[in-house]
C-alpha positions in Angstrom: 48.5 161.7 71.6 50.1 165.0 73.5 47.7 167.1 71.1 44.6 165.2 71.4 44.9 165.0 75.5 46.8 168.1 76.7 46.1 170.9 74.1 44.6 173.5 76.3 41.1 174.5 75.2 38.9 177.1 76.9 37.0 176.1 80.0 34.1 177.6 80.1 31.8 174.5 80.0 33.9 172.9 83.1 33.3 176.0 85.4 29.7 176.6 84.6 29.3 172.9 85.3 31.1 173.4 88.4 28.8 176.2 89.5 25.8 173.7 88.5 27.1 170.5 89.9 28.1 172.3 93.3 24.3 173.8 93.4 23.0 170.1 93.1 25.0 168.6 95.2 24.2 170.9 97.8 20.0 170.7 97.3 21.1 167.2 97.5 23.0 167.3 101.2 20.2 169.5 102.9 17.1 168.1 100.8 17.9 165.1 102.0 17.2 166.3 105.5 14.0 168.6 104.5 12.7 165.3 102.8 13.3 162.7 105.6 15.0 160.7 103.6 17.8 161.0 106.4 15.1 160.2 109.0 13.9 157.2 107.1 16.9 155.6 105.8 19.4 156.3 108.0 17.8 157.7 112.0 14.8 155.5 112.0 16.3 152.0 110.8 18.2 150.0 114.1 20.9 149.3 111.5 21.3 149.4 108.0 22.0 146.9 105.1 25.6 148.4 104.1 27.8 146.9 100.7 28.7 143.5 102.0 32.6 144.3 102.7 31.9 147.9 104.5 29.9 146.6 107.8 32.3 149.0 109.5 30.4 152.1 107.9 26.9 152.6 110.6 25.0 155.7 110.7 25.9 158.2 113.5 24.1 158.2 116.3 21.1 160.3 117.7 20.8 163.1 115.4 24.4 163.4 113.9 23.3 162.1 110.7 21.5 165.5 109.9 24.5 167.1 111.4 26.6 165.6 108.7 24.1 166.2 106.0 24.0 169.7 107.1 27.9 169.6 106.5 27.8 167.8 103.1 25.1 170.3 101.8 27.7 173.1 103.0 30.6 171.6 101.3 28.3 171.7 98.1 28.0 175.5 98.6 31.9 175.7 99.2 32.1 173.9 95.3 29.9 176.2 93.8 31.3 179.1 94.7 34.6 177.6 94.0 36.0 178.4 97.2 38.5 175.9 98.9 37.2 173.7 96.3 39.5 170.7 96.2 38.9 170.5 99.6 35.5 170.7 99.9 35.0 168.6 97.0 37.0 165.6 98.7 35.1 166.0 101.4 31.9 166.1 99.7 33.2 162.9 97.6 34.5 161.1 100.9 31.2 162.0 102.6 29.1 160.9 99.9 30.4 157.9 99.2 29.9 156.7 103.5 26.4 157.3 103.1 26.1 155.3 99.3 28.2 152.6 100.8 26.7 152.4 104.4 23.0 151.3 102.6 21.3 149.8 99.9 17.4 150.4 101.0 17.4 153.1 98.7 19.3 152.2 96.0 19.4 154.3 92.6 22.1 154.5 90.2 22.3 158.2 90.5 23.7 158.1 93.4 26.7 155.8 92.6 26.9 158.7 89.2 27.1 161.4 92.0 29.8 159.2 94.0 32.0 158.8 90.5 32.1 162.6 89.2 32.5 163.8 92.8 35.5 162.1 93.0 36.6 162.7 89.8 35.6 166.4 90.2 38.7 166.3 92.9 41.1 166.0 90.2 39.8 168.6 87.6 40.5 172.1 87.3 37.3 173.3 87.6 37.7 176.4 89.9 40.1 178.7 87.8 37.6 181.1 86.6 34.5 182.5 88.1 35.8 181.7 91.2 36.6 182.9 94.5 39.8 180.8 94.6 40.2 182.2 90.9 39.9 185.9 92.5 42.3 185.3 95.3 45.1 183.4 93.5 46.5 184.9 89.9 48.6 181.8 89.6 45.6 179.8 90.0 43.6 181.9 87.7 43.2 180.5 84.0 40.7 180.4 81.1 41.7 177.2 79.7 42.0 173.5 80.9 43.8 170.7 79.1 41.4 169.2 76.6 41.3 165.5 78.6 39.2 167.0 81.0 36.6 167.4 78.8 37.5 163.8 77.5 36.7 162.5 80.5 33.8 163.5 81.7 31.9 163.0 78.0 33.2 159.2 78.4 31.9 158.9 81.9 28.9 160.0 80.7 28.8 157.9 77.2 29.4 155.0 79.2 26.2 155.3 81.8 23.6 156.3 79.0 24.7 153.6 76.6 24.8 150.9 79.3 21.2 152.4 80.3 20.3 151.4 76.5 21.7 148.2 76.1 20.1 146.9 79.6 16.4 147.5 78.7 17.3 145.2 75.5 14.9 142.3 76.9 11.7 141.4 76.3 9.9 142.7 79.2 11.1 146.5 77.9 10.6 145.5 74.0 6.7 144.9 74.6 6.5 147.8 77.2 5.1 145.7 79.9 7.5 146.8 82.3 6.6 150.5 81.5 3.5 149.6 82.0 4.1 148.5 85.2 5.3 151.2 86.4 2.7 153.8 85.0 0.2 151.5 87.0 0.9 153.7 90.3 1.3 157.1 89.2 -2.9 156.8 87.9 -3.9 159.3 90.8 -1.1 161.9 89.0 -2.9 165.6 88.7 -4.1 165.9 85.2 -1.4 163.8 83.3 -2.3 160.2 85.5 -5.4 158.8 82.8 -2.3 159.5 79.7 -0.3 157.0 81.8 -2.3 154.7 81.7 -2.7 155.0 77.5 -1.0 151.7 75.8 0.6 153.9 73.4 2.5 155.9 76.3 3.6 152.6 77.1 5.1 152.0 73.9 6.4 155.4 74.0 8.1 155.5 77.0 9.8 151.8 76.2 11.5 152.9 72.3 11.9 156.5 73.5 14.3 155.5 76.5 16.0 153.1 74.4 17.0 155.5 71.4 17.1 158.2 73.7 20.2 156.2 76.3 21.5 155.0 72.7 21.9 157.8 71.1 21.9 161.4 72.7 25.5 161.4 73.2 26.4 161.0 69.9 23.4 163.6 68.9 25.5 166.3 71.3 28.6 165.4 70.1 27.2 166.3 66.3 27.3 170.1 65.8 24.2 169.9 63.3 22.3 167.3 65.6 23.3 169.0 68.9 20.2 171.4 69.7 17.9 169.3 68.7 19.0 166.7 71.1 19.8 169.1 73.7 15.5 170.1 73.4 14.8 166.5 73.5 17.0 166.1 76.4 15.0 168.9 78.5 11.8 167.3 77.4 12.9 163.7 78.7 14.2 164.8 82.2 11.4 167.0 83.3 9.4 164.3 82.4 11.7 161.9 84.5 11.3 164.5 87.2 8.0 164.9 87.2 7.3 161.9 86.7 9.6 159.6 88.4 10.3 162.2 91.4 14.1 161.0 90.9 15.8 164.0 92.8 18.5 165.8 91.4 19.3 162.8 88.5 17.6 165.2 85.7 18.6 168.3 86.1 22.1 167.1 86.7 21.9 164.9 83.6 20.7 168.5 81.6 23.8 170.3 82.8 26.1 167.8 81.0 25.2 169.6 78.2 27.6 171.9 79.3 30.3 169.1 78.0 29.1 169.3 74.4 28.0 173.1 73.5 30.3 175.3 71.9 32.4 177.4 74.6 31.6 180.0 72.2 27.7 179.9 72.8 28.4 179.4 76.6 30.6 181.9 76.8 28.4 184.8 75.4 25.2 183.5 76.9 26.9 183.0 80.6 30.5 184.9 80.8 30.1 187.6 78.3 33.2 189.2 80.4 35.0 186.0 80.3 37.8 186.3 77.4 37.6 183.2 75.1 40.4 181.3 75.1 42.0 180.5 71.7 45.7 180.3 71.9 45.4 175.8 71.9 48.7 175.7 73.5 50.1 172.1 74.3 51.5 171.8 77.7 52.1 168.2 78.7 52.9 167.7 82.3 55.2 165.9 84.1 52.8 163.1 85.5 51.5 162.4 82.2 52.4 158.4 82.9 50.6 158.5 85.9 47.3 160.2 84.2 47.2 158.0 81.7 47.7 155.0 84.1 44.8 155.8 86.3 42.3 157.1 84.3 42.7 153.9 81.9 42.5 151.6 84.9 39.7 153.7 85.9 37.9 153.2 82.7 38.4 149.2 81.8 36.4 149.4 85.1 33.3 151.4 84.2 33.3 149.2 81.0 33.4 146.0 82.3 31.6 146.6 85.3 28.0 146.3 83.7 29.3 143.4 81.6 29.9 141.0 84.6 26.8 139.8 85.1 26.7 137.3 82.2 29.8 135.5 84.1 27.6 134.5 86.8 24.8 131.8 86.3 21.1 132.6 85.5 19.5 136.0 84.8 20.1 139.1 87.1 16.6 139.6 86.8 16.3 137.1 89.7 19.5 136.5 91.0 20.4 140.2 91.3 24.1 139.4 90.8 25.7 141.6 89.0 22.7 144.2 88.9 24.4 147.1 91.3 26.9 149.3 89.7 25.9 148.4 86.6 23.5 151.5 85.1 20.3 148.7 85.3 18.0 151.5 85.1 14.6 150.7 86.2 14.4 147.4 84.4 12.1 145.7 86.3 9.5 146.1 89.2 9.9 143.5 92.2 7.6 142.3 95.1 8.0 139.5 97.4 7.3 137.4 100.4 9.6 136.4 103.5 9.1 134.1 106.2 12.2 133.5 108.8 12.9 130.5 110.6 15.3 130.0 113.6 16.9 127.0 115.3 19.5 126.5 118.5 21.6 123.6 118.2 20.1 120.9 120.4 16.3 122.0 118.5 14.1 119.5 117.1 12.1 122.5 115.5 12.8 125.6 113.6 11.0 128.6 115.0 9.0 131.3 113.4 10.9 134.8 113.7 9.5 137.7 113.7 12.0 139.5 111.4 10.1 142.9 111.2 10.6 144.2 114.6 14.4 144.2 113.4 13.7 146.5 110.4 11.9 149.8 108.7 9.2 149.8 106.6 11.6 150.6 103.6 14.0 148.1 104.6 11.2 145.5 104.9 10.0 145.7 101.5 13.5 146.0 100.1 14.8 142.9 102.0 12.4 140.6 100.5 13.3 140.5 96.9 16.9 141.2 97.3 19.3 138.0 98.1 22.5 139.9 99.5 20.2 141.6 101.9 18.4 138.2 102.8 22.2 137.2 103.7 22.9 139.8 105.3 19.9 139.8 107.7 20.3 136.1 108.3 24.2 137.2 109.5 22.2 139.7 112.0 19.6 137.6 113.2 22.3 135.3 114.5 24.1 138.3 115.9 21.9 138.9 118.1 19.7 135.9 119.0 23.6 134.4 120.3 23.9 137.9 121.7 21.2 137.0 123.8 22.5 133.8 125.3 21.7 131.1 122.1 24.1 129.1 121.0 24.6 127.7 117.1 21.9 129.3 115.6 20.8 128.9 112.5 18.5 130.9 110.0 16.8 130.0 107.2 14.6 131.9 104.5 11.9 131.0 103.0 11.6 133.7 99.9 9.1 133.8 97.3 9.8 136.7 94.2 7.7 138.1 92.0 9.5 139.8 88.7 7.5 142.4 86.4 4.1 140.3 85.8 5.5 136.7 85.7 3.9 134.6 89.4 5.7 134.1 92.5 8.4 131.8 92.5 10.5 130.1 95.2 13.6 132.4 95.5 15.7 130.5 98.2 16.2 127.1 99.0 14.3 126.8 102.6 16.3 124.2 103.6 20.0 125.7 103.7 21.2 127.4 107.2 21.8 131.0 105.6 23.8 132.0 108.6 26.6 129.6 108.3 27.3 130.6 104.3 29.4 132.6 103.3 29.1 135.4 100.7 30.4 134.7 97.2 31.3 138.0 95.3 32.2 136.3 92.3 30.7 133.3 91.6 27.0 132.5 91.4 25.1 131.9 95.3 24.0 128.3 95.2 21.3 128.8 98.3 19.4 130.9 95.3 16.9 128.0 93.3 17.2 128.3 89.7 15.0 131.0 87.9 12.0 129.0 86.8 11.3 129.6 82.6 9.6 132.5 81.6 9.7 134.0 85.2 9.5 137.5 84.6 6.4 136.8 82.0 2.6 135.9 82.4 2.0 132.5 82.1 
């Protein structure tokens, strides 16, 4: 165990994916402001639809939420350069995760992937060469790491491709329908948008992202397999860049090659004056029970995580229970319809509401399809409708879904006060009707 975790290996990889990640991370930060996605999710909206549990996490005020982009962007400069780099990585990685917790308008799973190797970023060694820490401290200076931190991050990563595999193992992925689906609105793309539209791209794009999730890891991790994959790789992401218009997902995902290459090969095509480390000294440290503690904890949780959605009832496809967290990569497309209804204790009558004056354009189409959000808005409807002098109010939704190319469907029983529930983290929501049979298929 001592030998396979803390003989030291060279480092190379780790601080050239430092210098990478910190760039990203950064275009990140002050994209976000260039892009309006700051103005859209988080200045625009009159409140946002945070991780039930975190209500306490709000956007600043006025115009501090670029401010604090700004700064997040800045601490992503600090990382790459690898100066005060704990530091500015914790506050990058507390930062971060305020803004993934405080919404879920714009969901994607690379942002909760960002959130997870920021923080464990914290705790690696990653700024003891080509570094201005590295130049300022000798005792901090090193060319090799303990080879656990290379464990680590390849398992992080193992564990989000492979769940991305075994997720689109459902029907509306093995007949490329949901593909298919998607391709619909990129038609009007320059040049490539007519090929989108092909039923053999389709078909492509549905076994291709399967093997691909499946098996690139293991492709890397094989010396005779590992350029191959490593072209393949490029090919896939730009396409998913291009393509998808995913941010800084790809490009981040084509730096992890920097776990699997040789620090050889890295070494003479990025540090030629960087001396290889070869000594493979074992040095096992004194908070060894800790390390192991943690990071095993840490793990049983990324593995089951994505496995707890078959202990709720019905299919996540419609319930969304169990869908966040849980590397669901776009699995399915969603659209629905909402109509509100209000009543004061004492009313004979519910009354219509006008639920949009409350919300963005983003959060409006996101709301609809979404039950936690539903909840969530039926908690801030009463908020403020009491806030205004009402007493006892209750809400009720009237939701109607519409998964991949099945028809709309009743999504929440009209006739249950959503207000007065209370949320269930662990056990299935009974206000959500049953997923009729063959929902997310033509019929």
């Amino acid at each position: 165990m001592n030998r396979f975790l803390f003989k030291h290996i060279d480092n190379t990889g780790l601080v050239l994916w430092r210098v990478v990640f910190g760039a990203l991370i950064a275009i990140e930060g002050f994209g976000a402001i260039a892009s309006g996605w700051v103005r859209r999710t988080l200045v625009e909206p009159k409140f946002t639809f945070n991780f039930i549990g975190f209500e306490f996490l709000q956007p600043l005020p006025g115009d501090l939420m670029y401010w604090y982009f700004a700064l997040m962007g800045t601490f992503g400069v600090l990382v790459m350069l690898g100066y005060k780099y704990r530091f500015g990585m914790f506050c990058y990685a507390l930062m971060w995760s305020c803004v993934y917790l405080m919404q879920k308008s714009s969901y994607n799973n690379h942002y909760y992937l960002m959130m997870l190797l920021c923080w464990l970023m914290v705790f690696l060694p990653a700024n003891r060469w080509f570094s201005i820490d590295a130049r300022q401290s000798s005792e901090l200076k090193s060319p090799s790491m303990p080879r656990w931190v290379l464990l680590v991050l390849i398992l992080q990563v193992w564990i989000v491709y492979t769940y991305g595999s075994i997720a689109k193992w459902y029907p509306g992925w093995f007949d490329a329908s949901v593909p298919a689906l998607f391709m619909k609105s990129k038609s009007d793309y320059w040049l490539v948008g007519g090929l989108l539209q092909e039923n053999w791209v389709h078909w492509c794009i549905a076994y291709v992202g399967i093997l691909f999730d499946l098996l690139i890891v293991p492709l890397l991790l094989w010396k005779r397999t590992r350029l191959a994959a490593f072209i393949v790789s490029i090919f896939f992401h730009l396409f998913n860049s291009i393509i998808f218009q995913i941010g800084i997902f790809p490009y981040m995902s084509m730096a992890f090659a920097f776990f699997f290459f040789s620090s050889e090969i890295l070494q003479k095509r990025f540090l030629p004056k960087k001396k290889l480390y070869t000594k493979g000294e074992i040095i096992v440290p004194n908070y060894k029970p800790a390390l192991l503690t943690i990071f095993s904890v840490y793990f049983i949780i990324q593995i089951g995580l994505p496995l707890r959605h078959w202990f709720f009832k019905d299919d996540v496809l419609w319930t969304e229970e169990g869908h966040r967290l849980s590397w669901r990569m776009m699995l399915r497309s969603k659209a629905g319809s909402l109509t509100v209804w209000i009543k004061e204790k004492g009313d004979t009558e519910k009354k219509r509401y006008n639920y949009n004056l409350l919300l963005s354009k983003k959060q409006q189409r996101a709301v609809k399809s979404k039950p936690d959000m539903l909840w969530q808005l039926a908690q801030r409807i009463k908020q403020i409708e009491e806030k205004n002098g009402k007493k006892d109010v209750e809400v009720y939704m009237d939701s109607y879904i519409r998964v991949n190319t099945g028809i709309y469907n009743q999504l929440t029983n009209p006739e249950i006060d959503l207000a007065a529930q209370p949320w269930q983290h662990f056990k299935h929501t009974d206000w959500i009707l049953p997923s009729p049979e063959g929902f997310a298929r033509k019929k």
